[in-house]
C-alpha positions as CSV (number, residue, x, y, z in Angstrom):
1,X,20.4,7.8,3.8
2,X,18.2,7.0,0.8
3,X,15.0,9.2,0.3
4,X,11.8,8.7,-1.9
5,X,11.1,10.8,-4.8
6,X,7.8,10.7,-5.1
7,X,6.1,12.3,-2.3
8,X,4.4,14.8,-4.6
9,X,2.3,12.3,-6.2
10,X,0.9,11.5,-2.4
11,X,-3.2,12.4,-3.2
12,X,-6.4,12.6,-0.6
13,X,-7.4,9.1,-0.9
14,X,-10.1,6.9,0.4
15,X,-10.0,3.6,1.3
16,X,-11.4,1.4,-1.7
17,X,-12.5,-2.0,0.8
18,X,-12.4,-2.4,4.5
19,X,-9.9,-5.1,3.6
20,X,-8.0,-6.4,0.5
21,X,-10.0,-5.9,-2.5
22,X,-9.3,-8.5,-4.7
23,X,-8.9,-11.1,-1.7
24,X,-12.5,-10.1,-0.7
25,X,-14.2,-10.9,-4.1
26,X,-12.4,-14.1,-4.3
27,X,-13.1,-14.9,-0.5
28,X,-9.3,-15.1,0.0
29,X,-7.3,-14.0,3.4
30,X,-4.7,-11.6,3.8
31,X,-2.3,-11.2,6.8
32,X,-1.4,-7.4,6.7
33,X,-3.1,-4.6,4.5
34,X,-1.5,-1.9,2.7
35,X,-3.3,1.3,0.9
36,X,-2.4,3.0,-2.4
37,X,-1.4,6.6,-1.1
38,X,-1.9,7.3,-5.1
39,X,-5.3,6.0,-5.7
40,X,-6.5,4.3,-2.3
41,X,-6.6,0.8,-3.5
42,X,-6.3,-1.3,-0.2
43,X,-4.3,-5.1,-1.6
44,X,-2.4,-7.2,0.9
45,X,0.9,-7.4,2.1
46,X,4.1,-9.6,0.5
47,X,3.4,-11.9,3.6
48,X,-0.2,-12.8,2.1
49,X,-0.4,-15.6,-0.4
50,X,-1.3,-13.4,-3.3
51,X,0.3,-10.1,-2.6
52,X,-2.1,-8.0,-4.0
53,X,-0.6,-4.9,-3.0
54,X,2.4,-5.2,-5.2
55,X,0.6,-6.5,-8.0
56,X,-1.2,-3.3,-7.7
57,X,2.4,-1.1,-8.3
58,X,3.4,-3.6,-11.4
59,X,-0.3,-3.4,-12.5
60,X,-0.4,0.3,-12.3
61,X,3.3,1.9,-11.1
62,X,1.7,3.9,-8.2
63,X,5.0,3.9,-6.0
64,X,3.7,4.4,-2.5
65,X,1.8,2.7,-0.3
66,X,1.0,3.0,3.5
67,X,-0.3,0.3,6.1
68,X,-3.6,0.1,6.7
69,X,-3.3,-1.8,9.8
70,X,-4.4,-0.1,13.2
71,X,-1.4,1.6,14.9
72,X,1.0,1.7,12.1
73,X,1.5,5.0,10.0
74,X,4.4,4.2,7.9
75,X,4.8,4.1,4.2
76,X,6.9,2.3,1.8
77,X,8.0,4.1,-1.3
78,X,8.2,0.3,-4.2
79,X,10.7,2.4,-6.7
80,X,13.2,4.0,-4.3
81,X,12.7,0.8,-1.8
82,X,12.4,2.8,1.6
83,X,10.3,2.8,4.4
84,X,9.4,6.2,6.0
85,X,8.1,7.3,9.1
86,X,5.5,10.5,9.4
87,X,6.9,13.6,10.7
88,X,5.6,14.9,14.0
């Protein structure tokens, strides 16, 4: 089972839009949101035209990422390519 190495960089973050930041300056849409568990930039998914949220990892190398979609509570680790689940 493969693991992410980079829980410790997790911080208290805020959300920087109520939807993807650069997609909301442009007047873009998104389909799905992700935030920066590093820095709390919120960019859209890979499913969204411009992908924002990844451009954000190459852009800065912040490796994790949760969704910001109601319901969901996962997170994706971009460097050790895993999707994890909170605990209970």
């Amino acid at each position: 089972m493969q693991t992410c190495t980079h829980l410790d960089q997790i911080n208290e973050v805020s959300p920087s839009a109520n939807g993807c930041e650069e997609c909301l300056a442009t007047g873009d849409t998104w389909v799905h949101l992700r935030e920066c568990l590093i820095c709390g930039h919120v960019g859209c998914c890979d499913s969204s035209k411009n992908k924002h949220a990844t451009k954000h990892f190459h852009a800065e190398g912040h490796p994790l990422v949760r969704s910001f979609e109601p319901g969901e509570a996962w997170i994706f680790c971009y460097v050790d390519n895993v999707v994890m689940e909170p605990r209970s």
